[in-house]
C-alpha positions, 0 to 999 in steps of 0.5 A: 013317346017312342023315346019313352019307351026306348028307355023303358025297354033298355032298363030291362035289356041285360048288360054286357056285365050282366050277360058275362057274369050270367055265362061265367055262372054257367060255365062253372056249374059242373063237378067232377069226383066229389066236388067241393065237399072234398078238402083242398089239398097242401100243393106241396103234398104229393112233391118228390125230393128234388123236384116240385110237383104241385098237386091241386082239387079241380072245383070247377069245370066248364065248356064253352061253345066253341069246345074249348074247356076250362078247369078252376083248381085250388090247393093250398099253402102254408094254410092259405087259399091258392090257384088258378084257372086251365083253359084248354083251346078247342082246337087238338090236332091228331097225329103220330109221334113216328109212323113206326109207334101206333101211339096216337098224340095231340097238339094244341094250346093250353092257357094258364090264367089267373084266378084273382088273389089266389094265383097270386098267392100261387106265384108268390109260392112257386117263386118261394119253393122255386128258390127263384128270387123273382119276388113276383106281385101278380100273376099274369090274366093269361099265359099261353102253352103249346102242348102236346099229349102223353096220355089221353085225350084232352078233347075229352078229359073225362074219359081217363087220365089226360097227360100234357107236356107244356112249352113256353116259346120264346125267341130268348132260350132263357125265357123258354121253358118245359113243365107237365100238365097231368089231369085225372077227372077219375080222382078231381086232381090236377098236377103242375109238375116239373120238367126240369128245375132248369126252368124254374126262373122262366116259369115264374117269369112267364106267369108273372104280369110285367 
């Protein structure tokens, strides 16, 4: 008898599939601007002549319990669907660039992290546009950025516009790579821009998975 209604009671018990699809519903339930009513736009729209900038409508935002934020933005690219998912770790440390300049900075982690085809799709066109020749299949579930502020406060990024510096770290100097992060709630955009198109091979290298 008691094995019997064990087993009734497991069949309304929640999987751990079930319990993760139900957070990742609630994790992306909120919009900022106008949402996704608002047309996606050409990734390459905002570029400057000699630097790809990557320009993207941020559809998704969501915040976990432990503070850390994440952001679903897509773009598009010769017509088709691209992007990706910016996941931005709790954990910000507060402080000066110099005890001279009262310029208040963060430093913290910011993940890049796949959306499934689209930010394969989004890697194949950085790879393209890069003129990297790395022909890269998939991008990578996650790639991990130190980060640290130029504006803003990415606790917070809905109090104005959040400007990030990324690093990719690594002990071999032509892994290692430098690209900015712009996030502005105000507009729902976000920008991958360049730093230097020196970086352009380990950035696509970065994300793309082994």
């Amino acid at each position: 008898m008691r094995n019997s209604l064990a087993a009734r009671c497991r069949l309304f018990m929640p999987t751990r599939l079930q319990i993760a699809f139900t957070l990742l519903s609630l994790l992306f339930s909120a919009r900022p601007g106008r949402g996704q009513e608002t047309p996606v736009p050409d990734i390459t729209s905002e570029s400057e002549t000699d630097f790809h900038d990557l320009v993207f409508r941020i559809q998704r935002v969501g915040k976990l319990l432990s503070g850390a934020q994440i952001l679903r933005v897509a773009g598009r690219y010769h017509g088709e669907l691209v992007g990706l998912d910016v996941f931005l770790e709790p954990a910000w440390k507060e402080g000066q660039i110099d005890a001279n300049v009262p310029i208040t900075i963060y430093r913290g982690t910011v993940a890049l992290r796949s959306a499934g085809e689209g930010s394969d799709r989004l890697l194949g066109a950085m790879d393209e546009l890069y003129a990297t020749a790395q022909h890269p299949r998939k991008m990578r579930t996650q790639t991990s950025f130190a980060a640290i502020s130029l504006e803003g406060d990415p606790r917070d990024l809905k109090a104005g516009s959040t400007k990030l510096k990324l690093f990719f770290e690594s002990d071999d100097e032509t892994h290692y790579a430098e690209l900015y992060l712009n996030i502005d709630w105000k507009t729902a955009k976000v920008h991958l821009d360049e730093k230097d198109p020196d970086y352009r091979a380990a950035i696509v290298r970065a994300l793309s998975a082994q």
